[in-house]
VOGU-3710 file (C-alpha; in Angstrom, 3 decimals, decimal comma):
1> xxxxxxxxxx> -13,059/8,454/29,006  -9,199/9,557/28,677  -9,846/12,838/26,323  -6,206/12,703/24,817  -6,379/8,854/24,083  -9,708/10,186/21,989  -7,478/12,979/19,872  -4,933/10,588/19,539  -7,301/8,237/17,955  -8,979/10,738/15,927
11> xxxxxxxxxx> -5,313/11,517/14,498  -4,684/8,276/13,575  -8,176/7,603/11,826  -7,425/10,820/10,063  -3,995/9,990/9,101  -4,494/6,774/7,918  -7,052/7,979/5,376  -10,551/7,387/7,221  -11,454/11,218/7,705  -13,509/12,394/10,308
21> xxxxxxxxxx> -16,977/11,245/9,535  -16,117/8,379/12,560  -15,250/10,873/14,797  -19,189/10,927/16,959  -19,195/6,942/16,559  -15,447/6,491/18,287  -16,380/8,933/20,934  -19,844/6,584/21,937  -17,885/3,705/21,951  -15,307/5,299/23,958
31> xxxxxxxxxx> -18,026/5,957/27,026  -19,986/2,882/26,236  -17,344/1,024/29,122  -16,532/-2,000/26,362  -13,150/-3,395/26,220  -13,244/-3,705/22,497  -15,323/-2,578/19,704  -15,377/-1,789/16,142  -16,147/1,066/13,852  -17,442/0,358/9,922
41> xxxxxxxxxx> -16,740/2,839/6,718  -16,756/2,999/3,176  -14,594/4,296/0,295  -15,002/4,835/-3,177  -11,975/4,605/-5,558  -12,612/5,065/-9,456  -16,004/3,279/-8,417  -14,522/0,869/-6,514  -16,065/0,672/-3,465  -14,084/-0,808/-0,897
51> xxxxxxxxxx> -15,364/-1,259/2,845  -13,270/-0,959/6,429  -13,742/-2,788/9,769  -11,312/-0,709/12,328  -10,674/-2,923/15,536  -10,079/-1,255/18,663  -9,029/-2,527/21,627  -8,259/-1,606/25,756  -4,996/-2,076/27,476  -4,726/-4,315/30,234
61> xxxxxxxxxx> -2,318/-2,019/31,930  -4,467/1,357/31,528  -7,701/3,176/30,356  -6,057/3,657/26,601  -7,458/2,470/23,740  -5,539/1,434/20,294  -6,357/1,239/16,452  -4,382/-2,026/16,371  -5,777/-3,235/13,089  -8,600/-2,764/9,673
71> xxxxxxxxxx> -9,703/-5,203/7,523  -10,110/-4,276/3,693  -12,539/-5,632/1,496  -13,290/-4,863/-2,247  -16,054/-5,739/-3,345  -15,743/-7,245/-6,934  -17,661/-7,029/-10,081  -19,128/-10,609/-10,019  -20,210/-13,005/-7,152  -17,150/-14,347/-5,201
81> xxxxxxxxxx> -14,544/-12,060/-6,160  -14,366/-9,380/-3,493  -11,113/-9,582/-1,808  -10,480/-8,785/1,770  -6,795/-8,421/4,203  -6,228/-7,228/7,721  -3,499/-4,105/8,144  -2,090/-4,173/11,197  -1,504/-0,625/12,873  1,150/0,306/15,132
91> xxxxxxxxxx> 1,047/3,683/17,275  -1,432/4,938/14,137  0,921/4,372/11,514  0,851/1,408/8,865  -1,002/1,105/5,072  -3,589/3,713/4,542  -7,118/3,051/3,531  -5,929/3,967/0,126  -2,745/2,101/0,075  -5,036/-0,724/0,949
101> xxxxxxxxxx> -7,059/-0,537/-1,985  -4,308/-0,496/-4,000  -3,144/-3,258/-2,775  -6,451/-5,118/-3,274  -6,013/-4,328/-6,971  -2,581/-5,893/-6,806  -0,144/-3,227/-7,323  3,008/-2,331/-4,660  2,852/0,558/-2,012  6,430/1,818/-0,639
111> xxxxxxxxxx> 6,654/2,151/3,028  9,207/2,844/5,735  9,105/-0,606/7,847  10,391/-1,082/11,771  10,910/-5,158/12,481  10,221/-6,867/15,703  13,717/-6,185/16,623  12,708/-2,057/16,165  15,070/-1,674/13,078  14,088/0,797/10,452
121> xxxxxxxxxx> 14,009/-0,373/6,894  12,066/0,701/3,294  10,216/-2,138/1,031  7,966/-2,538/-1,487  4,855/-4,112/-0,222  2,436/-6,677/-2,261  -0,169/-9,006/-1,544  0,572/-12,723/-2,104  -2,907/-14,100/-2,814  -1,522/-17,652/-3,127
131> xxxxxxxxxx> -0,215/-18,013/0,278  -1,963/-17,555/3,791  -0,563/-17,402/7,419  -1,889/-19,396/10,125  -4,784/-16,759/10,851  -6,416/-16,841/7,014  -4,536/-13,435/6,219  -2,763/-13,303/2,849  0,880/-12,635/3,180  2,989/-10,154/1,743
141> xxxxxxxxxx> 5,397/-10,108/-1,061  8,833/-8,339/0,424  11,450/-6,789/-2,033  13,719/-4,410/0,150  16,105/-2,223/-1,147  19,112/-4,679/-1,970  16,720/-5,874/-4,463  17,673/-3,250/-6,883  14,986/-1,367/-7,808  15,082/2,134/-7,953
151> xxxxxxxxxx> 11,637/3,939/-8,905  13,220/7,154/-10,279  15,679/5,073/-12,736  13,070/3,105/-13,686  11,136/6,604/-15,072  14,331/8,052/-16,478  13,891/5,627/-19,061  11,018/6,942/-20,609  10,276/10,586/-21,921  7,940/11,483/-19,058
161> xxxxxxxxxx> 7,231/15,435/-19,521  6,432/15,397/-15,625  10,427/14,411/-14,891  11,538/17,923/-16,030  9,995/19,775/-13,312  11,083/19,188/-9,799  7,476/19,482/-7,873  5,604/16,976/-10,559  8,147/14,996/-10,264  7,958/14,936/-6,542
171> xxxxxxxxxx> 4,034/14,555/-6,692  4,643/11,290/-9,638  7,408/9,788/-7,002  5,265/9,888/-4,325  2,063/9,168/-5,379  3,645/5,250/-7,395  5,470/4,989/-4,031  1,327/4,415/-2,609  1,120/2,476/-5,371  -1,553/4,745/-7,504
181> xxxxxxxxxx> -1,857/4,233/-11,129  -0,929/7,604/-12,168  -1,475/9,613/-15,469  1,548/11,305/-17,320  2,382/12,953/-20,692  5,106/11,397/-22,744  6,860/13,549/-25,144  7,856/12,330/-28,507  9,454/15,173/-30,580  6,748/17,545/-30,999
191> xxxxxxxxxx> 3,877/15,223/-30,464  2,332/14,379/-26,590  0,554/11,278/-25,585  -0,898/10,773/-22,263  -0,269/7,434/-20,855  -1,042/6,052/-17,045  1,909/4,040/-14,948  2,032/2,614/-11,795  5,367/0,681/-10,129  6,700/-3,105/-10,710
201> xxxxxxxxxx> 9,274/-3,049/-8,531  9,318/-6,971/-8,615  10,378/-6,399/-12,281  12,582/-3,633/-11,759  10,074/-1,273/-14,120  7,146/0,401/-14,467  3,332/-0,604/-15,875  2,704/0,919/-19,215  -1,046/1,928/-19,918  -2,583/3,764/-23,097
211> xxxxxxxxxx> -4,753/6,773/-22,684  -7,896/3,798/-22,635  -6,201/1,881/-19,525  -4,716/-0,674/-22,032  -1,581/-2,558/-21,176  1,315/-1,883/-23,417  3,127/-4,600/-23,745  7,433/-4,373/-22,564  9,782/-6,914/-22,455  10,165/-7,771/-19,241
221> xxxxxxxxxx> 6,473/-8,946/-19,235  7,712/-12,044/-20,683  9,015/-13,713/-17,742  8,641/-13,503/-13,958  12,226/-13,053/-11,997  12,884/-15,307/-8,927  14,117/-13,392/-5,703  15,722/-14,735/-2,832  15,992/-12,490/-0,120  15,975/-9,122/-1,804
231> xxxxxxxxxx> 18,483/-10,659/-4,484  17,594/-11,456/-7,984  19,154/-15,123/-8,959  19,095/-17,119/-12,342  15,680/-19,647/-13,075  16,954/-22,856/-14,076  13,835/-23,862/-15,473  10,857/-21,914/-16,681  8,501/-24,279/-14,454  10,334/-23,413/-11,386
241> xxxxxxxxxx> 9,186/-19,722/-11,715  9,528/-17,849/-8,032  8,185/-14,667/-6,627  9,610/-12,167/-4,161  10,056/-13,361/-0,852  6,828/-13,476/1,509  7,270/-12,328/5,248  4,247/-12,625/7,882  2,316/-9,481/7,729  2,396/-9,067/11,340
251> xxxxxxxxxx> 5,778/-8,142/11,185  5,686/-6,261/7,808  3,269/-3,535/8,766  4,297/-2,552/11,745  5,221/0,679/10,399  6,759/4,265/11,009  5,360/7,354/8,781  7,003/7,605/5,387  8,835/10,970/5,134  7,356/13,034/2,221
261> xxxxxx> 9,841/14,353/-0,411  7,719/17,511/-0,216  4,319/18,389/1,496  1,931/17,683/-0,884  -1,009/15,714/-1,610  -1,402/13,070/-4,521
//
């Protein structure tokens, strides 16, 4: 067994939001002489309880090992409606277990991208559950940065208390960039209201929720804006209604770490 290609491992499970409760399990399966095995978890988010497969695999070239991919599943409240996707890992960095759930529940996680041509760029990621590639994964939803949407404008517009200091601000930024819903105060003369957001970067906003978790309804809920490659254009016709561009997830989530504003934790 290669000891550093263990730590190594161990730093991405870690990283990537699995802890070290696999830690005993990797190492077994590291001396057990297999090519490739798998390693099983399970999370619990707001009482969601979402399970992992990690997939790990040998070189052909060497004794290493790599994390080269998990599949997500969330299990739903009724028969049939758990919802599963593979992340695909590159030199332990992609979606974290948690940016995975959140991406099961449909929202959009930020992330600092490298294509197969190794260029660095930032997106919004978010599951397309109405189109597959050719392996049964969903496919992602794409809006870069020429899109337009800029997370901190999009706050500015509303009176969130948590804008006026610069580390809550930091912490808000950064935890809607991992696409959590997030709680904040919003100050209306000498009255405060707690309210929960989370990013629509496809709409160029923010999610409004009460203090009970109950949409509150904005204009731009009214209609969905077609995108063509990062660009917003005009619909002709309300029946040709368009979302953001989809790109093979393979290539999406082949990621570098996302620089934090600030060390923190959300």
């Amino acid at each position: 067994m290669n000891a550093k290609n263990l730590e190594f491992l161990k730093e991405g499970i870690k990283y990537l939001g699995f802890g070290e409760g696999l830690n005993n399990k990797l190492t077994e399966e590291l001396k057990s002489g297999k090519n490739e095995f798998q390693l099983r978890t399970e999370n619990e988010y707001n009482k969601d309880k979402v399970s992992y497969t990690l997939d790990f695999r040998k070189s052909d070239k060497s004794d290493m090992f790599f994390f080269n991919k998990y599949t997500a599943s969330l299990q739903g409240q009724k028969e049939g409606q758990d919802k599963s996707q593979t992340f695909f890992i590159k030199k332990n960095s992609g979606v974290t277990a948690k940016e995975a759930y959140n991406l099961l529940n449909g929202r959009a996680v930020n992330k600092d991208l490298t294509n197969q041509e190794g260029e660095k760029y930032n997106a919004w990621l978010q599951i397309d559950w109405n189109q597959k590639d050719n392996n049964g994964n969903h496919k992602f939803k794409m809006i870069h940065e020429a899109y337009g949407f800029h997370l901190e404008k999009a706050l500015e517009k509303y009176p969130i208390k948590e804008l006026n200091d610069q580390t809550t601000k930091d912490r808000l930024m950064q935890s809607l960039e991992r696409g959590n819903v997030h709680q904040v105060t919003f100050s209306k003369g000498d009255k405060e209201e707690k309210m929960f957001i989370e990013a629509n970067p496809q709409f160029k906003a923010v999610n409004l929720y009460d203090s009970n978790m109950k949409k509150v309804y904005q204009e731009n809920d009214r209609k969905e804006p077609r995108v063509d490659n990062g660009k917003e254009v005009s619909t002709p016709k309300e029946s040709q209604k368009q979302s953001a561009p989809v790109e093979e997830p393979d290539e999406a989530l082949t990621g570098e770490k996302k620089q934090p504003r600030r060390k923190m934790k959300v």
